[in-house]
TIVO-2410 file (N, C-alpha, C; in nm, 3 decimals):
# residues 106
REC num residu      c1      c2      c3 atome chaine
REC   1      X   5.008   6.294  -0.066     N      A
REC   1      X   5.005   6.419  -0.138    CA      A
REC   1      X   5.089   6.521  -0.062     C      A
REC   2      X   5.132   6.606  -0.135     N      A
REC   2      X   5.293   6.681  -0.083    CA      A
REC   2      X   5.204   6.802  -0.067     C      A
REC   3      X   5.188   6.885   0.059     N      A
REC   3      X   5.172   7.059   0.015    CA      A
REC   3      X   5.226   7.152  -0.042     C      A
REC   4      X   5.135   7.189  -0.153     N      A
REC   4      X   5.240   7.328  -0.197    CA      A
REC   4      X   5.317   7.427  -0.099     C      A
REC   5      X   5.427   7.464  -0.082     N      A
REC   5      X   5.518   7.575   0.002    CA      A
REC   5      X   5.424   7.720  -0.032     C      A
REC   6      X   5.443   7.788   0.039     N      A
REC   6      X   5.357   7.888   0.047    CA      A
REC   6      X   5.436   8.011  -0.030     C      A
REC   7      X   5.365   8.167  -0.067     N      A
REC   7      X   5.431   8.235  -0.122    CA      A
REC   7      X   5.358   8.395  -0.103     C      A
REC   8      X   5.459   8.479  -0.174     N      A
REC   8      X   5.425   8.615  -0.060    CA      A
REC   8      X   5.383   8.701  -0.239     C      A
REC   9      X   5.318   8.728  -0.240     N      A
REC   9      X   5.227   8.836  -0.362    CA      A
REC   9      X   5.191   9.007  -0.312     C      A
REC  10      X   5.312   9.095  -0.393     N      A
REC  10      X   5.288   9.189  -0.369    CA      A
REC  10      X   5.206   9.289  -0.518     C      A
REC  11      X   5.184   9.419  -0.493     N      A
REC  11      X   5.127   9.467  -0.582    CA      A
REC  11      X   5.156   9.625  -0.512     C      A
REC  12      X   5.187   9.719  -0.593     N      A
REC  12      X   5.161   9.894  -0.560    CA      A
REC  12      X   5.024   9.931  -0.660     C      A
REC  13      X   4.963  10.017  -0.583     N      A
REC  13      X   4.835  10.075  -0.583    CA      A
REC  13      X   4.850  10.240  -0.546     C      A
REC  14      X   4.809  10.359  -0.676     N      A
REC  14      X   4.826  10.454  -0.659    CA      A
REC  14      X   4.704  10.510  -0.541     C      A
REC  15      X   4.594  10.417  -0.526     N      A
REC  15      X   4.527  10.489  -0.432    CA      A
REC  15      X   4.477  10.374  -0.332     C      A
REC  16      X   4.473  10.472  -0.202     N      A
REC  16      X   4.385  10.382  -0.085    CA      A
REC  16      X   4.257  10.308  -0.139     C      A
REC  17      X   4.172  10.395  -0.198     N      A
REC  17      X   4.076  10.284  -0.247    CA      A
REC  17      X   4.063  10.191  -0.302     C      A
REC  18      X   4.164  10.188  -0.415     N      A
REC  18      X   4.207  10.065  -0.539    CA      A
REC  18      X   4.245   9.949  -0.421     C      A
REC  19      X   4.341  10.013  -0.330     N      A
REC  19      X   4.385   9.911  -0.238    CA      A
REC  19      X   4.328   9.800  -0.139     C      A
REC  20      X   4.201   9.929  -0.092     N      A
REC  20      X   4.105   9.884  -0.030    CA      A
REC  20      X   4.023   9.760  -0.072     C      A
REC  21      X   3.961   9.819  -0.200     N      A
REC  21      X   3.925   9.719  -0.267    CA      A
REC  21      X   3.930   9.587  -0.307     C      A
REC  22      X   4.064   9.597  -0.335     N      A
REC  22      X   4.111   9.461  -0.381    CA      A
REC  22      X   4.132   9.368  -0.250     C      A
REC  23      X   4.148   9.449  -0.109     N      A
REC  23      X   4.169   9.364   0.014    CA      A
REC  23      X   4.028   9.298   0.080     C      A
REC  24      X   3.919   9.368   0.002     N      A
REC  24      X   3.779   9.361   0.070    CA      A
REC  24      X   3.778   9.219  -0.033     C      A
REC  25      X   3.807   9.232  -0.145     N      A
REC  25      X   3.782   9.118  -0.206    CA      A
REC  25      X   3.877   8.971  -0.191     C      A
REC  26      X   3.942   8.989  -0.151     N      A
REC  26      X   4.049   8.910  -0.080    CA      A
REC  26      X   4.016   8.805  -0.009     C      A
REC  27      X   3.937   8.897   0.115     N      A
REC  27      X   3.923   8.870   0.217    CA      A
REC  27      X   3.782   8.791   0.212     C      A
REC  28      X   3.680   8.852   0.140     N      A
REC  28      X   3.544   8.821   0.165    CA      A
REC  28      X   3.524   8.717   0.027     C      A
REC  29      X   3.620   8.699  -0.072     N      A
REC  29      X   3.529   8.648  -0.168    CA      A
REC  29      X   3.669   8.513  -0.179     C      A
REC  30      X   3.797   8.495  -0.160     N      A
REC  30      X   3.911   8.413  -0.151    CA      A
REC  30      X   3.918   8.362  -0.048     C      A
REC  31      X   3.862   8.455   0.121     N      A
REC  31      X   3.901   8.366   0.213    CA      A
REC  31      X   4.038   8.383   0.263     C      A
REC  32      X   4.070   8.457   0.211     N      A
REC  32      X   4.218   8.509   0.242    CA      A
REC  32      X   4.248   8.564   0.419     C      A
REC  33      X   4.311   8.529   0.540     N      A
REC  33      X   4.269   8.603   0.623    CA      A
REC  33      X   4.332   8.765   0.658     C      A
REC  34      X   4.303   8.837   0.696     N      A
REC  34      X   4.316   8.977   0.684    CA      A
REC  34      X   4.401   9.006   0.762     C      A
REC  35      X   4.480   8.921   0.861     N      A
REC  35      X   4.613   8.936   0.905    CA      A
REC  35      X   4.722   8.894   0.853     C      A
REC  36      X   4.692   8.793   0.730     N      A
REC  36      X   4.771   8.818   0.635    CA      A
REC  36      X   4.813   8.833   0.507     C      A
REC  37      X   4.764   9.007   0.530     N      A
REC  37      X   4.759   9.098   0.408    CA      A
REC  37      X   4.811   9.214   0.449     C      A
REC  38      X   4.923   9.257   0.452     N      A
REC  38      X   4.960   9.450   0.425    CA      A
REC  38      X   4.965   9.504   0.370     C      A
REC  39      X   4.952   9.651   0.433     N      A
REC  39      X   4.928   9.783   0.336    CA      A
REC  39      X   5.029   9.875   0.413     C      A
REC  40      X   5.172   9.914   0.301     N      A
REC  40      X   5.294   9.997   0.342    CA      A
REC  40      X   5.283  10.119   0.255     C      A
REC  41      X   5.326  10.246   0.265     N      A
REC  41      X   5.352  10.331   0.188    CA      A
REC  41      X   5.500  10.265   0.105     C      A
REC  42      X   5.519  10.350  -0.007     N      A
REC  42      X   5.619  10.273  -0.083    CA      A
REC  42      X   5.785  10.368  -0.003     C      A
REC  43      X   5.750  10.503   0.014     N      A
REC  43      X   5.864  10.535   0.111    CA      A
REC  43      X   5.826  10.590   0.237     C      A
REC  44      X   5.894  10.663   0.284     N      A
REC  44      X   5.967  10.659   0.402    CA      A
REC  44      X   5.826  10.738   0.523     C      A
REC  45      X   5.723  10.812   0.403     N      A
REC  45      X   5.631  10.893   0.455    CA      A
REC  45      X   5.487  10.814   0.462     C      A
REC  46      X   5.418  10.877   0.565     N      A
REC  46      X   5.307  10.830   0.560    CA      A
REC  46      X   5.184  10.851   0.425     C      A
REC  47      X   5.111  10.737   0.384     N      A
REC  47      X   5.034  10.807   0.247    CA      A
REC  47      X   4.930  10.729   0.248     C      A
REC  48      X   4.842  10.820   0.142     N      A
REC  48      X   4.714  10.758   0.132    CA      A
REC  48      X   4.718  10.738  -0.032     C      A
REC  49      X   4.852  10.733  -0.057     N      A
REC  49      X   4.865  10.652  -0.211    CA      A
REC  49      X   4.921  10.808  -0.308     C      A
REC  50      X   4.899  10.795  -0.425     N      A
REC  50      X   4.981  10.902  -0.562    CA      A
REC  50      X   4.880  10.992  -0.562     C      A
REC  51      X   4.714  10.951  -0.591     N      A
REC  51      X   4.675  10.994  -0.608    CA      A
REC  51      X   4.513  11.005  -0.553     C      A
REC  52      X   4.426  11.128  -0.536     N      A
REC  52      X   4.328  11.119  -0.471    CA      A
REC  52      X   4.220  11.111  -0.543     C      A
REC  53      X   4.165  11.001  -0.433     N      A
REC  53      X   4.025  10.934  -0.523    CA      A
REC  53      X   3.922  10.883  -0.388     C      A
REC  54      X   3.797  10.866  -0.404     N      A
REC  54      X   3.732  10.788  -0.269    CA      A
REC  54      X   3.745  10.913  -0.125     C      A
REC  55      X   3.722  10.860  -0.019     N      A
REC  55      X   3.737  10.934   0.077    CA      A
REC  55      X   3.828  11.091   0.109     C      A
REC  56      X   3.921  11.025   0.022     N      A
REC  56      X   4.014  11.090   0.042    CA      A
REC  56      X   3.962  11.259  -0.063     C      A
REC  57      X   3.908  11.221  -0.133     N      A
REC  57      X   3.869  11.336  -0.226    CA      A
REC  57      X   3.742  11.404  -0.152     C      A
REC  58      X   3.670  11.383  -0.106     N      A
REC  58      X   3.500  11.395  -0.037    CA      A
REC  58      X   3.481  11.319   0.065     C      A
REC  59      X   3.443  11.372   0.184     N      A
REC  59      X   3.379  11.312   0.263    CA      A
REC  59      X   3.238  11.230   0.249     C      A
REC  60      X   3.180  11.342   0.185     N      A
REC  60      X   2.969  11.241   0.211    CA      A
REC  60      X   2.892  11.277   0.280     C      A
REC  61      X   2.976  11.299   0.434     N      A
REC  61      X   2.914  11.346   0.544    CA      A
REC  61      X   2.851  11.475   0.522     C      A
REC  62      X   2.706  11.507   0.526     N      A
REC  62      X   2.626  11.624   0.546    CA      A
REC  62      X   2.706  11.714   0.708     C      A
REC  63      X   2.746  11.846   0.645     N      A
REC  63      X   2.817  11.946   0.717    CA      A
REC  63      X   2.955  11.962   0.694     C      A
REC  64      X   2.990  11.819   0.633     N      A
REC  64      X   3.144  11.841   0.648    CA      A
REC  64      X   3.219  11.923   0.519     C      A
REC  65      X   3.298  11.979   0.554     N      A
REC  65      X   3.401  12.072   0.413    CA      A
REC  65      X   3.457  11.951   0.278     C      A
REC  66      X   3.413  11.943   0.218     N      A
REC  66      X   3.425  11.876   0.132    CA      A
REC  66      X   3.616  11.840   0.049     C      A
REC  67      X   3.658  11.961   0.082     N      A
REC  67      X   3.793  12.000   0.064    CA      A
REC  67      X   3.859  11.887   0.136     C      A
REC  68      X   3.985  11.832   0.088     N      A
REC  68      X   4.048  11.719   0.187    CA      A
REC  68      X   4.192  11.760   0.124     C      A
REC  69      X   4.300  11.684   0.212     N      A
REC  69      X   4.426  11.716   0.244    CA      A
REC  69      X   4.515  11.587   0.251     C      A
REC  70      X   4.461  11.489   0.208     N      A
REC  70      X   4.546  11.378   0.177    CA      A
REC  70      X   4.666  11.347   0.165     C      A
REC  71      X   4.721  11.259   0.280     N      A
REC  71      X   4.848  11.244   0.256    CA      A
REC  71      X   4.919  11.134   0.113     C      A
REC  72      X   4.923  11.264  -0.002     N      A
REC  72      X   4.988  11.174  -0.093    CA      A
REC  72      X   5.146  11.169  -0.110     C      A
REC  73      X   5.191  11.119  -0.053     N      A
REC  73      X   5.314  11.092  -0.040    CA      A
REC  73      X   5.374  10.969  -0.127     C      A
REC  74      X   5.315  10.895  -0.209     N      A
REC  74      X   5.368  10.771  -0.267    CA      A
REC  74      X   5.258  10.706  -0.313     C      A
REC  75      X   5.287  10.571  -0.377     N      A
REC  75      X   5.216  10.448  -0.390    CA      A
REC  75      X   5.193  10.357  -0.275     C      A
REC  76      X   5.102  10.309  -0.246     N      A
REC  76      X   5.092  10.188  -0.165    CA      A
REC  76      X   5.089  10.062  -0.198     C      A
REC  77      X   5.161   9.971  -0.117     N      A
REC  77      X   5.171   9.825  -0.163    CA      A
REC  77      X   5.137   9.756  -0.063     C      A
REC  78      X   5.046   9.637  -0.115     N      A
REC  78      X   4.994   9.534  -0.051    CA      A
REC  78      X   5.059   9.442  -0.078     C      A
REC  79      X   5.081   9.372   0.037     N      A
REC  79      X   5.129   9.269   0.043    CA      A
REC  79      X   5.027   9.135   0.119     C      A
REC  80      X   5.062   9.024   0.020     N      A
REC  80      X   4.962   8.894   0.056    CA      A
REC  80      X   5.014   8.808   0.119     C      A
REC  81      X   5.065   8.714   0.231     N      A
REC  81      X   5.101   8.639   0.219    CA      A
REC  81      X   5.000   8.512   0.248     C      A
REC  82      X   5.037   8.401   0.120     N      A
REC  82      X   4.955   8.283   0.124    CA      A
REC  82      X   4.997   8.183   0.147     C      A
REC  83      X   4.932   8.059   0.208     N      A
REC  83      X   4.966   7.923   0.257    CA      A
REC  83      X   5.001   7.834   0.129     C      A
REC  84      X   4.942   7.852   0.018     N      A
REC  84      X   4.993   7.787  -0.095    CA      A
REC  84      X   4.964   7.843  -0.189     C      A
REC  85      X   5.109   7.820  -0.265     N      A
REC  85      X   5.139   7.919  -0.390    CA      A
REC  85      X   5.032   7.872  -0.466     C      A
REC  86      X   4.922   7.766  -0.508     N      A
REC  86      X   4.853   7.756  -0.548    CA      A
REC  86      X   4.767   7.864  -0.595     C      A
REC  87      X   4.768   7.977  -0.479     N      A
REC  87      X   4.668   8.051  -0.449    CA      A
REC  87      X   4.722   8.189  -0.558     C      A
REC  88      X   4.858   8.211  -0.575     N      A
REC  88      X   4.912   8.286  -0.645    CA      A
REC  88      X   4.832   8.362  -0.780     C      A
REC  89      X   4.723   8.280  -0.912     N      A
REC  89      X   4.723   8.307  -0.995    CA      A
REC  89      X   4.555   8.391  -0.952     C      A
REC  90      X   4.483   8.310  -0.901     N      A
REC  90      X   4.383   8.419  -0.844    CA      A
REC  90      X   4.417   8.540  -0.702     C      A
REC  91      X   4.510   8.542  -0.659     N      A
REC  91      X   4.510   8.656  -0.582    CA      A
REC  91      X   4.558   8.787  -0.733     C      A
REC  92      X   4.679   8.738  -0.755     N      A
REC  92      X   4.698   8.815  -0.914    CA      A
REC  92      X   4.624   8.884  -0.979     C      A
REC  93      X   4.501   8.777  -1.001     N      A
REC  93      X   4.358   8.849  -1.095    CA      A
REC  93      X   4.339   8.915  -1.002     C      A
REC  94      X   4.287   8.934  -0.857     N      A
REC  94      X   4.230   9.041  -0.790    CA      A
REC  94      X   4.271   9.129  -0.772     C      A
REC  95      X   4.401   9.203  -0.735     N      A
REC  95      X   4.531   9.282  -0.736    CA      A
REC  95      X   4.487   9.319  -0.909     C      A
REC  96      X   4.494   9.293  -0.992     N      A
REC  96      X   4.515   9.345  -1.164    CA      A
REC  96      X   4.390   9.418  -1.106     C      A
REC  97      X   4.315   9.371  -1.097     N      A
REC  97      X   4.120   9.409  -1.151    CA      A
REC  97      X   4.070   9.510  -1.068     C      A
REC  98      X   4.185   9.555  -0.984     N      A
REC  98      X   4.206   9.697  -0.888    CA      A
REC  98      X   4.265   9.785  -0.901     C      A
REC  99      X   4.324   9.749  -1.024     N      A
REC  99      X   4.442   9.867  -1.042    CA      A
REC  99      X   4.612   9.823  -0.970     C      A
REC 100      X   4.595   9.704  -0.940     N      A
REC 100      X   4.725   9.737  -0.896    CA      A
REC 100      X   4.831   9.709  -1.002     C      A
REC 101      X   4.992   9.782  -0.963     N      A
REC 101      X   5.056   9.733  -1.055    CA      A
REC 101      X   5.216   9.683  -1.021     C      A
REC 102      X   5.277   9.645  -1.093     N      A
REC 102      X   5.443   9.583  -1.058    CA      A
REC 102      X   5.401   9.497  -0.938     C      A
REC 103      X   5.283   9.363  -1.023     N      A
REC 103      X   5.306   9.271  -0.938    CA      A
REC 103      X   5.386   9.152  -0.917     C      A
REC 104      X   5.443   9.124  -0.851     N      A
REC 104      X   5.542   9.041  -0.838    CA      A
REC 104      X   5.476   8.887  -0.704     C      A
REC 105      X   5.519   8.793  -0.720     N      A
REC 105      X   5.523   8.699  -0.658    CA      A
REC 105      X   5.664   8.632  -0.601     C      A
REC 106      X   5.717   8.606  -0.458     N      A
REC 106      X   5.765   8.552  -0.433    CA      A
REC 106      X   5.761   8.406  -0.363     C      A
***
C-alpha cells in the first residue's frame, strides 16, 4: 500500500476567535498536531483579525474596563499542514464550520 503525499490547507478568518476555534477543534477532535498549524495576519501588520468579536470585544474579568483596542489590522489565516492529503476533506469541514473563508488546498 502506497502513502498518500501530504498537503498544506489554508483558510482566512475575519476573527481570532473563529480562528481559534476551528484550531481547538483540529487539534482535540482530528488529532491534528498543533505545531502543525499557523496563524499569520494576512499583511504586513500585526492583527487580531477584520473584525472584533470574543476577547477581543470584553474582557469578563471583574474590575477590568470592558472597552478594548484590538489590533484589527486584517484577516487571519491558518494554515494546516497534513501528513496525508487524505485528511484534506475533513480539515475543510472544520475551517467552513468556523467561518473560515478562500479555502484553498495545496
Amino acid at each position: 500500500m502506497t502513502a498518500s503525499a501530504g498537503a498544506t490547507i489554508t483558510a482566512s478568518f475575519s476573527t481570532r476567535r473563529q480562528a481559534e476555534l476551528a484550531i481547538e477543534q483540529l487539534v482535540q477532535e482530528h488529532e491534528i498536531d498543533r505545531s502543525d498549524i499557523f496563524v499569520t495576519p494576512e499583511g504586513d501588520e500585526n492583527s487580531a483579525g477584520s473584525e472584533e468579536d470574543g476577547a477581543d470585544a470584553e474582557s469578563g474579568h471583574p474590575g477590568v474596563d470592558p472597552a478594548s483596542d484590538p489590533a484589527l489590522a486584517g484577516d487571519l489565516t491558518v494554515s494546516v499542514d497534513l501528513a496525508d492529503e487524505e485528511d484534506v476533506s475533513a480539515v475543510r469541514a472544520v475551517l467552513e464550520e468556523h467561518g473560515g473563508e478562500h479555502i484553498a488546498a495545496e
